[in-house]
ZATORBA-970758 format. One record per residue: residue in one letter; x, y, z of N, C-alpha, C, O in turn. Coordinates in steps of 0.1 Angstrom, whole numbers, padded with zeros to 4 digits. Example, Ala and Ser with C-alpha at 12.3 -4.5 7.8 and 13.67 -1.06 7.14 Angstrom:
// ZATORBA-970758
+---+--------+---------+-------+---------+----------+-------+--------+---------+-------+--------+---------+-------+
: r : n_east : n_north :  n_up : ca_east : ca_north : ca_up : c_east : c_north :  c_up : o_east : o_north :  o_up :
+---+--------+---------+-------+---------+----------+-------+--------+---------+-------+--------+---------+-------+
: A :   0132 :   -0057 :  0078 :    0123 :    -0045 :  0078 :   0132 :   -0033 :  0078 :   0142 :   -0033 :  0085 :
: S :   0128 :   -0022 :  0071 :    0137 :    -0011 :  0071 :   0129 :    0000 :  0079 :   0134 :    0011 :  0080 :
+---+--------+---------+-------+---------+----------+-------+--------+---------+-------+--------+---------+-------+
***
This chain:
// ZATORBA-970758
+---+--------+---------+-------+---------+----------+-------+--------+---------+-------+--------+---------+-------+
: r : n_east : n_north :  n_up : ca_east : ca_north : ca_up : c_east : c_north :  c_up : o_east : o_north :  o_up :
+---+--------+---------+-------+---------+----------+-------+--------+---------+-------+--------+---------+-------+
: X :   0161 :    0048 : -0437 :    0169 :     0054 : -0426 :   0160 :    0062 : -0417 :   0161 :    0060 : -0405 :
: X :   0150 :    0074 : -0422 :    0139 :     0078 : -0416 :   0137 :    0068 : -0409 :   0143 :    0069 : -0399 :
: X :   0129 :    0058 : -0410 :    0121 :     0050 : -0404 :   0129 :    0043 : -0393 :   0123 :    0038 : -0384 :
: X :   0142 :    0041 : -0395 :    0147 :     0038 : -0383 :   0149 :    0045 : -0369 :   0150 :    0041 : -0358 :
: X :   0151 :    0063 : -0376 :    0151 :     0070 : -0367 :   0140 :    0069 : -0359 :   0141 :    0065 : -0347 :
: X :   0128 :    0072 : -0367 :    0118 :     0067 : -0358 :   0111 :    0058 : -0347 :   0107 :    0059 : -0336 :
: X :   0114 :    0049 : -0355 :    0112 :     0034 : -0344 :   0126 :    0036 : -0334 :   0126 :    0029 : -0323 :
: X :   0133 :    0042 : -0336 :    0144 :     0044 : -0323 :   0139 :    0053 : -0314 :   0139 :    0049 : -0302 :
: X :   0135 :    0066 : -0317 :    0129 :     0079 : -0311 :   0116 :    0070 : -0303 :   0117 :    0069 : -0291 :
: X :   0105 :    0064 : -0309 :    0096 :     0056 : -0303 :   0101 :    0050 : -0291 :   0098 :    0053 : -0280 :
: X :   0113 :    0039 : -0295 :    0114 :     0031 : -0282 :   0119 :    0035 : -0269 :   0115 :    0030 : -0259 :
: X :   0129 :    0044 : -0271 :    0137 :     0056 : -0262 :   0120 :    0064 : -0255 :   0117 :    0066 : -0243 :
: X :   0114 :    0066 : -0266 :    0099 :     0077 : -0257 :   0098 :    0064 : -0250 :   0101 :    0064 : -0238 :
: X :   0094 :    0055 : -0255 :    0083 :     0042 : -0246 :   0092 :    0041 : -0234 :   0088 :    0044 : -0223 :
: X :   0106 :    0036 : -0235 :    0117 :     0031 : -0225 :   0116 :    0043 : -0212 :   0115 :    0041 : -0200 :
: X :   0117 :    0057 : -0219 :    0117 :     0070 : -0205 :   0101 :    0069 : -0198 :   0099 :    0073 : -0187 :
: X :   0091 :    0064 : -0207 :    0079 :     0062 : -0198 :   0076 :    0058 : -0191 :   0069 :    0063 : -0182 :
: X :   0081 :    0043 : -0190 :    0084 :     0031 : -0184 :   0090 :    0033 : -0175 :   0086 :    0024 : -0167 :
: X :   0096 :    0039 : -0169 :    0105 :     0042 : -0159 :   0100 :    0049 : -0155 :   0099 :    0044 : -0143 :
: X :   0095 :    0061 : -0155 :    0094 :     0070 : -0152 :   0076 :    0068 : -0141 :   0071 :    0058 : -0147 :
: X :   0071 :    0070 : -0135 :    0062 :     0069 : -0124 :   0046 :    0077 : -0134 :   0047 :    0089 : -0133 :
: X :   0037 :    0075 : -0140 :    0027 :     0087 : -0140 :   0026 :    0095 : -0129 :   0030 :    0093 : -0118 :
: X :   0020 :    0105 : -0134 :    0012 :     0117 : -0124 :   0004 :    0108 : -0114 :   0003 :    0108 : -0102 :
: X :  -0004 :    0098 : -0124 :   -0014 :     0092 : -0116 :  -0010 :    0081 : -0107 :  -0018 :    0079 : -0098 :
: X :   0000 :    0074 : -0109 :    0009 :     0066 : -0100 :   0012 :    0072 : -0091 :   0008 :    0068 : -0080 :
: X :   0021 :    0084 : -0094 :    0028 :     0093 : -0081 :   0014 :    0095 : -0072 :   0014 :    0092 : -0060 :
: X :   0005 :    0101 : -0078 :   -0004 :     0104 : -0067 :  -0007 :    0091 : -0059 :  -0003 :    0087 : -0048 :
: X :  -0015 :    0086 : -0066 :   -0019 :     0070 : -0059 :  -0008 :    0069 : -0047 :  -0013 :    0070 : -0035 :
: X :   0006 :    0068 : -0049 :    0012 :     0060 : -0039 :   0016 :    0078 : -0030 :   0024 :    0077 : -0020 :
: X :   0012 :    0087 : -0032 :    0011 :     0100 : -0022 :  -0003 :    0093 : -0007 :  -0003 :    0092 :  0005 :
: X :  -0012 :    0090 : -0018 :   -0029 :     0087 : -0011 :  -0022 :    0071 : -0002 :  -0025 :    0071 :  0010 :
: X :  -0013 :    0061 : -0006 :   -0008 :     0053 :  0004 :  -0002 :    0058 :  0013 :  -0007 :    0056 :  0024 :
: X :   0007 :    0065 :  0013 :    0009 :     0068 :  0024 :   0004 :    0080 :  0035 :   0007 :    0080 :  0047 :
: X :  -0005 :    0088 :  0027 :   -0014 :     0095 :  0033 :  -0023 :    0086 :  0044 :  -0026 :    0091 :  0054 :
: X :  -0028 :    0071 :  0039 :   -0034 :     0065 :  0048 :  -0027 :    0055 :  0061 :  -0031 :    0046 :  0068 :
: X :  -0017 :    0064 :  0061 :   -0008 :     0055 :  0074 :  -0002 :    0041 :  0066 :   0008 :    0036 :  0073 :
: X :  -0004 :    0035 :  0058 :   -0001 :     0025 :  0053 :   0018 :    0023 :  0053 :   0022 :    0012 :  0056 :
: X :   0026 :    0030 :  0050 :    0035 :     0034 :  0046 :   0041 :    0030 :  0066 :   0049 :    0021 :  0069 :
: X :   0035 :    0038 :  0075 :    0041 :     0036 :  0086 :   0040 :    0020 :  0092 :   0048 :    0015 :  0100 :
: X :   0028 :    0012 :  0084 :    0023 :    -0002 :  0092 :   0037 :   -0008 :  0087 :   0043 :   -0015 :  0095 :
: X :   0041 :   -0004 :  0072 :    0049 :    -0013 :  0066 :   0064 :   -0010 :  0075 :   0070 :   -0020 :  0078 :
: X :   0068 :    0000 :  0078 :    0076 :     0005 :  0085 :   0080 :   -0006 :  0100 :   0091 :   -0010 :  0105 :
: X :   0065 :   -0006 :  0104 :    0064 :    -0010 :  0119 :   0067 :   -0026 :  0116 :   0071 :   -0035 :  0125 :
: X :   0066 :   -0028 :  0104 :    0060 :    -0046 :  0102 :   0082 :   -0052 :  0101 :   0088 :   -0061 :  0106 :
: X :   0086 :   -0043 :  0094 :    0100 :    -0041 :  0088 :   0109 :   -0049 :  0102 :   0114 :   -0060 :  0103 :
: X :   0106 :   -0036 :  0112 :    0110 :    -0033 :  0127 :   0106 :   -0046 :  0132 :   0114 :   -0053 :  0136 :
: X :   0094 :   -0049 :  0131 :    0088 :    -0061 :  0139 :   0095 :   -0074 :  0132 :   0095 :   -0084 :  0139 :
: X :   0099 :   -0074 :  0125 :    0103 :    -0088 :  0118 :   0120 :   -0088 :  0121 :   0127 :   -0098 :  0124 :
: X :   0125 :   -0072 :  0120 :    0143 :    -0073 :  0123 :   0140 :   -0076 :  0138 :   0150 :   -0084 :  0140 :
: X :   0137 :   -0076 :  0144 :    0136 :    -0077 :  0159 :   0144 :   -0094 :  0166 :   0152 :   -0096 :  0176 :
: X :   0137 :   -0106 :  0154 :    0148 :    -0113 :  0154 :   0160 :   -0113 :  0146 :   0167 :   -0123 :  0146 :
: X :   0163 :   -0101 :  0139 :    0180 :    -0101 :  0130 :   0186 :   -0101 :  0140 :   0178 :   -0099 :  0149 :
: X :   0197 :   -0103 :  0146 :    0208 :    -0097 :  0156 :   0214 :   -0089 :  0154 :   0216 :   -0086 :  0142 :
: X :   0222 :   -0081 :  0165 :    0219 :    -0068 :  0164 :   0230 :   -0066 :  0155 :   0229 :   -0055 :  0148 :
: X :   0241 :   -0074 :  0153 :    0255 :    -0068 :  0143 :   0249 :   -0068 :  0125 :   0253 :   -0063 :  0115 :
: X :   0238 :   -0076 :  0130 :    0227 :    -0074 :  0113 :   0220 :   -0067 :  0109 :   0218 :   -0065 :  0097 :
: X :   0213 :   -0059 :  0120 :    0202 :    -0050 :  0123 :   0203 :   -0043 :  0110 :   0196 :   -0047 :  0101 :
: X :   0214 :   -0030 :  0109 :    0215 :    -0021 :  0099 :   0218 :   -0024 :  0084 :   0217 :   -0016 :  0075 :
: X :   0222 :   -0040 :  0082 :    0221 :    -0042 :  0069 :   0209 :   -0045 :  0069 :   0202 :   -0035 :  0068 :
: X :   0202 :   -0056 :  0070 :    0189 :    -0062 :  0074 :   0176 :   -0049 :  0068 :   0169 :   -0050 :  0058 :
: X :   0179 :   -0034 :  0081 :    0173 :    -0026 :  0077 :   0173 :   -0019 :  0061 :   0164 :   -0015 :  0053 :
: X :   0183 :   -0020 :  0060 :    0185 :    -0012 :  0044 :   0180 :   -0019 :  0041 :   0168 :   -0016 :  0039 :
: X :   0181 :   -0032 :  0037 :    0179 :    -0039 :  0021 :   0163 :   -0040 :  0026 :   0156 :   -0038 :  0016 :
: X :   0157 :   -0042 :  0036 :    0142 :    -0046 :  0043 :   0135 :   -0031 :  0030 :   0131 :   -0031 :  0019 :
: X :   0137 :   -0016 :  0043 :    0134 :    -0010 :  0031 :   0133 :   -0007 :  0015 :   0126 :    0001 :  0009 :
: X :   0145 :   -0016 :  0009 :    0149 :    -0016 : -0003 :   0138 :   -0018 : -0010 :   0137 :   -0014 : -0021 :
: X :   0130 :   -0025 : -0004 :    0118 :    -0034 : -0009 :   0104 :   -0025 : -0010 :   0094 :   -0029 : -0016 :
: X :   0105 :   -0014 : -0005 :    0094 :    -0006 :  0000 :   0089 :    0002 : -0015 :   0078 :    0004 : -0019 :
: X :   0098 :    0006 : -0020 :    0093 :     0014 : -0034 :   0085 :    0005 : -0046 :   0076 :    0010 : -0053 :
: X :   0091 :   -0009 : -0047 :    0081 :    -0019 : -0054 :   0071 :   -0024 : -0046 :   0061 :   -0029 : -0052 :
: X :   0070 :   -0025 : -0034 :    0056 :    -0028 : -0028 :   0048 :   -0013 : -0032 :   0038 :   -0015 : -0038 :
: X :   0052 :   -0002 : -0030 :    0045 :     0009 : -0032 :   0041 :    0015 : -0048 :   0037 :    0026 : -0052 :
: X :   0045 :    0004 : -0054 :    0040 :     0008 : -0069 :   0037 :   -0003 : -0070 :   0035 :   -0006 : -0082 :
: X :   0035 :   -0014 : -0062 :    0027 :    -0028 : -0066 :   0011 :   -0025 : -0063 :   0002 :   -0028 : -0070 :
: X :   0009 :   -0018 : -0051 :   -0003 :    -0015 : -0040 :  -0005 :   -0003 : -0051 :  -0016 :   -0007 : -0056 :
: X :  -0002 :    0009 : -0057 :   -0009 :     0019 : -0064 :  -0014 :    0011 : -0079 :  -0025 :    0013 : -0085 :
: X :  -0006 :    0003 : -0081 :   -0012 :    -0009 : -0092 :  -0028 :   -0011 : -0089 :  -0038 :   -0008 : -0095 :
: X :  -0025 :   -0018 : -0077 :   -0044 :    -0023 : -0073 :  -0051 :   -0011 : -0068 :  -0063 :   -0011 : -0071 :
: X :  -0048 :   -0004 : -0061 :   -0055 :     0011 : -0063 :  -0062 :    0013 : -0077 :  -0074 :    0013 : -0078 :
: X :  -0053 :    0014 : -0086 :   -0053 :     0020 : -0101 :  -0064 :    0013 : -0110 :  -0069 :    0016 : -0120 :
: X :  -0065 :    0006 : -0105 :   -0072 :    -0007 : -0108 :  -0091 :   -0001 : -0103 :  -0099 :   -0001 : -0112 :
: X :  -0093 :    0003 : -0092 :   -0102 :     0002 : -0088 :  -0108 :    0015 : -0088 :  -0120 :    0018 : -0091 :
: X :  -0095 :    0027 : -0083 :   -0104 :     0042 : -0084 :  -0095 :    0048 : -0098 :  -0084 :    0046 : -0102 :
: X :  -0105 :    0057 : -0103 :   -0103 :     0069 : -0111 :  -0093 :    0080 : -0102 :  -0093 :    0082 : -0090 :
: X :  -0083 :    0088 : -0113 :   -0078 :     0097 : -0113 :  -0081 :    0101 : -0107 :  -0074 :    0103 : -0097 :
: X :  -0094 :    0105 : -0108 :   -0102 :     0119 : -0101 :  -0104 :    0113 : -0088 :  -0099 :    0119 : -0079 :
: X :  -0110 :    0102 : -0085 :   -0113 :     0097 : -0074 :  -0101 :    0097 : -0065 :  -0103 :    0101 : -0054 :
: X :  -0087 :    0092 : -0068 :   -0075 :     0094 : -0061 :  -0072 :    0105 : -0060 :  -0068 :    0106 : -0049 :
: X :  -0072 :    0120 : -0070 :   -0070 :     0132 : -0064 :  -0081 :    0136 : -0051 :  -0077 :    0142 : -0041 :
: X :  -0095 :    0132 : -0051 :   -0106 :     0132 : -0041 :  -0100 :    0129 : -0029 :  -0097 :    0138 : -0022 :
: X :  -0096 :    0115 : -0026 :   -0091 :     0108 : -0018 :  -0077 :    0118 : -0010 :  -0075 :    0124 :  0001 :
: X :  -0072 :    0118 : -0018 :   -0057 :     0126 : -0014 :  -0061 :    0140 : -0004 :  -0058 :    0142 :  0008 :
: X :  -0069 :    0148 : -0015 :   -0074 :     0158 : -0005 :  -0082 :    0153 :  0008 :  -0080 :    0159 :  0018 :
: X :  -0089 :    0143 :  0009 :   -0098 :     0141 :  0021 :  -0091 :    0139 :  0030 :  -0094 :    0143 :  0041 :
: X :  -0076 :    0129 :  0029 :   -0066 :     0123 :  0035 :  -0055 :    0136 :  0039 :  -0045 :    0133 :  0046 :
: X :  -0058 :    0150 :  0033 :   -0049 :     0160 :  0038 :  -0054 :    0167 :  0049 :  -0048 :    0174 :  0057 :
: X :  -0070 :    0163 :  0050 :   -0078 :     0173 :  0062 :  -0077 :    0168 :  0075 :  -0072 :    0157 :  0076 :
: X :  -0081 :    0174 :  0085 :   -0081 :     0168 :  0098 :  -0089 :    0160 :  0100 :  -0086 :    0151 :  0109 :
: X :  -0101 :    0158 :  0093 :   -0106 :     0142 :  0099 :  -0101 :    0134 :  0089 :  -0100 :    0123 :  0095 :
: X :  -0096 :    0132 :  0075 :   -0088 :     0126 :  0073 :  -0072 :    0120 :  0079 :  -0070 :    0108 :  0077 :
: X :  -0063 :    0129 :  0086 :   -0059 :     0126 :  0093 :  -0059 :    0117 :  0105 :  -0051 :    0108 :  0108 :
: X :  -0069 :    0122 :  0112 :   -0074 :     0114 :  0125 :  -0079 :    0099 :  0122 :  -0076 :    0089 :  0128 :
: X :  -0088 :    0099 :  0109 :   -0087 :     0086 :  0100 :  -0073 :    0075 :  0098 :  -0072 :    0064 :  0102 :
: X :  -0064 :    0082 :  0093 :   -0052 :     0075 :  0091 :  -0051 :    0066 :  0105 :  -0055 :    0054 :  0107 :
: X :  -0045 :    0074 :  0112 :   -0040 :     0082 :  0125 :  -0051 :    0066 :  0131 :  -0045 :    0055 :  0131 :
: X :  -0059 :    0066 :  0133 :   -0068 :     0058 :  0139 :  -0072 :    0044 :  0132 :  -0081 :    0037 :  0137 :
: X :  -0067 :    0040 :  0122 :   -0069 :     0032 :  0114 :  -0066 :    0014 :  0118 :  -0074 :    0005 :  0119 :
: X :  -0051 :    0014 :  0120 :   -0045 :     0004 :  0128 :  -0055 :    0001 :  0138 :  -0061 :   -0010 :  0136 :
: X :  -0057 :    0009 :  0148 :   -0065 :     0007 :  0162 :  -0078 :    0002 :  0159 :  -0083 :   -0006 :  0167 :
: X :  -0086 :    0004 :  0147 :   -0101 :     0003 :  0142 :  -0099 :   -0015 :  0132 :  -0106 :   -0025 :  0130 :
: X :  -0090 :   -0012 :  0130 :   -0087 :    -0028 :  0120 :  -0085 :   -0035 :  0129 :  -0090 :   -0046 :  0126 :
: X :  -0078 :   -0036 :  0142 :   -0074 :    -0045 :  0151 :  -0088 :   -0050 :  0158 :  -0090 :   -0062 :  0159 :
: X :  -0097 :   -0039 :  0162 :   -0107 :    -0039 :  0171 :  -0120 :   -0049 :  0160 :  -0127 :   -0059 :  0163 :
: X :  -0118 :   -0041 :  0146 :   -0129 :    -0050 :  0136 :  -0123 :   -0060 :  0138 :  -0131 :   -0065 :  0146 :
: X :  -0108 :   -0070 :  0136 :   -0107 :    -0081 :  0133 :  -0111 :   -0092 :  0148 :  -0114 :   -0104 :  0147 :
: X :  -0109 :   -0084 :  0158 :   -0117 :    -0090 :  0172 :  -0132 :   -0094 :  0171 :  -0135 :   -0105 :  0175 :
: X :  -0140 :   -0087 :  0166 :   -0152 :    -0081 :  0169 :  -0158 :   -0093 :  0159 :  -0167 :   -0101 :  0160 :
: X :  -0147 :   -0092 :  0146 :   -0152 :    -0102 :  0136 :  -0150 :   -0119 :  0136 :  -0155 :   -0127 :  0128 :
: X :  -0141 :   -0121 :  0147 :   -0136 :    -0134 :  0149 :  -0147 :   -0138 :  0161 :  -0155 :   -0147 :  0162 :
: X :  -0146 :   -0130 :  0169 :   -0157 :    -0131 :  0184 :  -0174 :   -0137 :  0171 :  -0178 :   -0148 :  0169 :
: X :  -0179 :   -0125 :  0165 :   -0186 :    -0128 :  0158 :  -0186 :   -0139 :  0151 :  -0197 :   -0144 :  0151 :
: X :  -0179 :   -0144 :  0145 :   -0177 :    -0159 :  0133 :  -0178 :   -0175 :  0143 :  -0179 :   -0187 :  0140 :
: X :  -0176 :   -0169 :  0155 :   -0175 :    -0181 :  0167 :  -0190 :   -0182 :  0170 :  -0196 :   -0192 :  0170 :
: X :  -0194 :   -0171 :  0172 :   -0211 :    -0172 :  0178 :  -0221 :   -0180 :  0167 :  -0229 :   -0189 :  0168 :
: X :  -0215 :   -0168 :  0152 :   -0227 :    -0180 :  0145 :  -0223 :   -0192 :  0140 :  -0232 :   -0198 :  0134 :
: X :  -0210 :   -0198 :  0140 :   -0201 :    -0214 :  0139 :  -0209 :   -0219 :  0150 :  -0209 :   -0232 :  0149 :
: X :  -0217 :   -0214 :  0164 :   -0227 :    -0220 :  0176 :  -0236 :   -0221 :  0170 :  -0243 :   -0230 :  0172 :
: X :  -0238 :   -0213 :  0161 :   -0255 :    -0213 :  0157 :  -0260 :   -0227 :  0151 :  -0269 :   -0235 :  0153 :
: X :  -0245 :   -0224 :  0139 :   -0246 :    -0234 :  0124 :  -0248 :   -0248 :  0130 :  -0256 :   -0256 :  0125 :
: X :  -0238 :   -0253 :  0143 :   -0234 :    -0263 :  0149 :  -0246 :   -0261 :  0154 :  -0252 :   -0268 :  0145 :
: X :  -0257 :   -0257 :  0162 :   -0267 :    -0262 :  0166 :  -0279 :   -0270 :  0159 :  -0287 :   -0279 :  0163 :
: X :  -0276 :   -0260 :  0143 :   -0288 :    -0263 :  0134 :  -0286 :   -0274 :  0129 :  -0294 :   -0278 :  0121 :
: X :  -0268 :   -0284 :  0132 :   -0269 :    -0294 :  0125 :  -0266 :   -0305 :  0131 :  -0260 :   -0315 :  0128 :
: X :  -0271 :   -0303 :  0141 :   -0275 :    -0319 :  0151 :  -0289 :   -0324 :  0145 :  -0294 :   -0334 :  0150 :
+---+--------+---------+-------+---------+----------+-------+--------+---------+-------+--------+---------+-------+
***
């Protein structure tokens, strides 16, 4: 009978774990949205209801966001994956400072401008490749 208590008390600990978010999770998905990420997903939400019509819009909206708390513990997943604890508390602070900020804040605009810069680029040497293979 001990031993069942046990393995019950176990599974109940494991089950409230499970659920429950780590420190290190919570932070992680603090450091996502610290990096503006949280607003793209926001803007992308809006951008896609834009064809709901409009007597849909506000259901549309809810359940759209509904989705946002498992994308944000899917994305701290692959975070988690890559940086250390420490390195995400690092991160978090850098992303509280003002050039962190202005980082965020500038981020969108800098990814748009690389993905130009990098397609313009991939065209020139797709000239090159095509030259060298006549």
């Amino acid at each position: 009978m001990k031993t069942l208590f046990s393995v019950l008390a176990l599974f109940l600990t494991l089950s409230i774990s499970a659920q429950e978010p780590s420190e290190f999770k919570q932070q992680t998905i603090e450091f996502i949205g610290l990096t503006g990420a949280t607003g793209a997903f926001h803007d992308a939400i809006a951008q896609i209801g834009a064809m709901v019509p409009e007597a849909n819009k506000a259901a549309f909206t809810k359940e759209a966001n509904g989705t946002l708390d498992k994308l944000y513990s899917q994305l701290a997943d692959i975070y988690m994956e890559e940086f250390t604890k420490d390195e995400i508390e690092e991160l978090v602070a850098f992303y509280k400072t003002d050039l962190g900020k202005k980082l965020a804040f500038k981020q969108s605009v800098l990814t748009q401008k690389g993905m130009m810069l990098g397609q313009s680029w991939g065209m020139e040497v797709g000239q090159i490749a095509q030259k060298h293979t006549n």
